[in-house]
C-alpha positions in Angstrom: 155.0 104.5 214.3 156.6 101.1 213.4 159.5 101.2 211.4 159.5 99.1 208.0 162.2 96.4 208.3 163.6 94.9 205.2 161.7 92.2 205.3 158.3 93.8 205.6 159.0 95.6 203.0 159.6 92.5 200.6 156.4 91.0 201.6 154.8 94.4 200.2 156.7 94.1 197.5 155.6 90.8 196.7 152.0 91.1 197.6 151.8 94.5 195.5 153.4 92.8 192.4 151.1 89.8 192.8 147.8 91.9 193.1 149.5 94.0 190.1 150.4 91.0 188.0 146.5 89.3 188.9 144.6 92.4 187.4 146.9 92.6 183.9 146.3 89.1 183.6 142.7 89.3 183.8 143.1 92.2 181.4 144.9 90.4 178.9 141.7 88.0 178.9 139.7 90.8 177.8 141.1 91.1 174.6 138.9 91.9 171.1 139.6 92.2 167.4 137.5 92.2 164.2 137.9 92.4 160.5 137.2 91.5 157.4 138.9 91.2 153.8 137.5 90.6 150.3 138.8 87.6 147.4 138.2 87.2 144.0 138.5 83.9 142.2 140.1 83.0 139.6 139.0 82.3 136.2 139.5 78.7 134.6 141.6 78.4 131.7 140.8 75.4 128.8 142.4 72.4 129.0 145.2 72.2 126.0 146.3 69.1 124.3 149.7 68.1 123.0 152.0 65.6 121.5 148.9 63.7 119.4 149.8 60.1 118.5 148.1 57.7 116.4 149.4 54.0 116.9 149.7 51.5 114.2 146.8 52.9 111.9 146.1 50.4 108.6 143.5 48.9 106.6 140.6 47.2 108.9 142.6 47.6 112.1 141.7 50.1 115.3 144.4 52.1 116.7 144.9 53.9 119.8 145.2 57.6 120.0 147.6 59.3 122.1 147.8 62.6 123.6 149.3 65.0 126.7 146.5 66.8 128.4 147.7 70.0 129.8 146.2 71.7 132.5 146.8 75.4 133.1 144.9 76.1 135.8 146.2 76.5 139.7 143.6 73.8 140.5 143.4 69.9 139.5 141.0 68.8 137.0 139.1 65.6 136.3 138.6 64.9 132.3 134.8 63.7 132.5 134.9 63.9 128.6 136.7 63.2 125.2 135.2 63.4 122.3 137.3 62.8 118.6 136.3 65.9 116.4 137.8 65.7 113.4 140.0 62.6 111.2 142.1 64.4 108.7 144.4 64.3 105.7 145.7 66.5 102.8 146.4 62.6 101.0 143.6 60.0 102.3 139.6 60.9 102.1 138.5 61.3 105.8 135.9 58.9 104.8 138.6 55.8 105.3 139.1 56.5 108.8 136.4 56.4 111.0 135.5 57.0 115.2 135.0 54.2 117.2 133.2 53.6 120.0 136.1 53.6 123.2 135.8 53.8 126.4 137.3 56.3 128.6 140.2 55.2 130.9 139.4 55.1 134.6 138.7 58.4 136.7 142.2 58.4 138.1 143.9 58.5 134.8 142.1 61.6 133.9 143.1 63.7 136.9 145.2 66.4 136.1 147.5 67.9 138.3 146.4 66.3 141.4 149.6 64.1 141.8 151.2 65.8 145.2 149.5 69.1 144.4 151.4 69.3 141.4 149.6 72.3 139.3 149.4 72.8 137.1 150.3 69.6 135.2 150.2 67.5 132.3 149.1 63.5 131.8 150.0 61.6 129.2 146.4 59.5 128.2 146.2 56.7 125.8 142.7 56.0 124.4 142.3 52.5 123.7 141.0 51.2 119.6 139.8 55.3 119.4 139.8 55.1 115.4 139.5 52.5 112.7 140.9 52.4 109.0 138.1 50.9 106.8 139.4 47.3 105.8 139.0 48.7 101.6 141.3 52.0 102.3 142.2 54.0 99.2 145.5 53.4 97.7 146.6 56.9 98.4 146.2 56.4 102.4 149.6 54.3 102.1 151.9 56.5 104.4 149.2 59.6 104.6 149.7 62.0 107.2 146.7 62.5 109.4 145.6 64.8 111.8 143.2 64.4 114.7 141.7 66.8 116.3 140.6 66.0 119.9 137.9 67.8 122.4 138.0 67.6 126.3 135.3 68.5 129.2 136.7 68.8 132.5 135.3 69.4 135.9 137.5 70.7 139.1 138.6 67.7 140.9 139.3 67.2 144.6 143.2 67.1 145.7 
């Protein structure tokens, strides 16, 4: 019988660790998984509106109405509607102020919480000659306090 030199027995070796090293490869290719996991969604949440401004209102003159638009909701929002609900005052008949006709402010203007994925979030919208103070106001609408009430509909809006 031959006797194994050194050498020989490196070549072995490395042939064995190659042929060894081929099939765990080719194993590793062979490789499965499956699963499967269940989400729920969230609710929306409405829209809420602060900080309501009325610029400049006086006999025969439109103002503009301002307002924050505050969006709860982990999602941006586009405001597709606004609609003025109510004009009122514990000193001035309701019937000296009336809605106008406006029209909304562009489609950017009225996303909420889109800015850098920054929700939720607020915007600060201005609605342009919103209301009008009949031009024969009542005496007692000098310095009234009014309040108006504002609606808004909103759709989810792409980031």
């Amino acid at each position: 019988m031959r006797k194994i030199t050194k050498r020989s027995a490196a070549v072995i070796a490395a042939s064995a660790l190659a042929i060894g090293g081929a099939g765990a490869a080719w194993a590793a290719w062979n490789l499965t998984g499956s699963g499967s996991t269940s989400a729920k969604a969230t609710s929306a949440q409405k829209l809420t509106i602060d900080n309501v401004e009325v610029e400049g209102l006086s006999p025969g003159n439109k103002s503009n109405i301002k307002f924050t638009a505050k969006n709860p909701n982990a999602f941006p929002v586009q405001i597709t509607g606004i609609n003025i609900t109510g004009i009122d005052s514990a000193d001035c008949a309701a019937s000296n102020v009336v809605k106008q006709t406006f029209t909304l402010p562009a489609p950017a203007a009225l996303t909420v919480g889109a800015a850098a994925g920054a929700v939720p979030g607020s915007k600060d919208i201005t609605l342009t000659d919103a209301i009008k103070m009949v031009a024969d106001a009542d005496d007692d609408c000098q310095a009234a306090l009014f309040t108006v009430s504002l609606d808004l509909d909103a759709v989810s809006a792409a980031v």
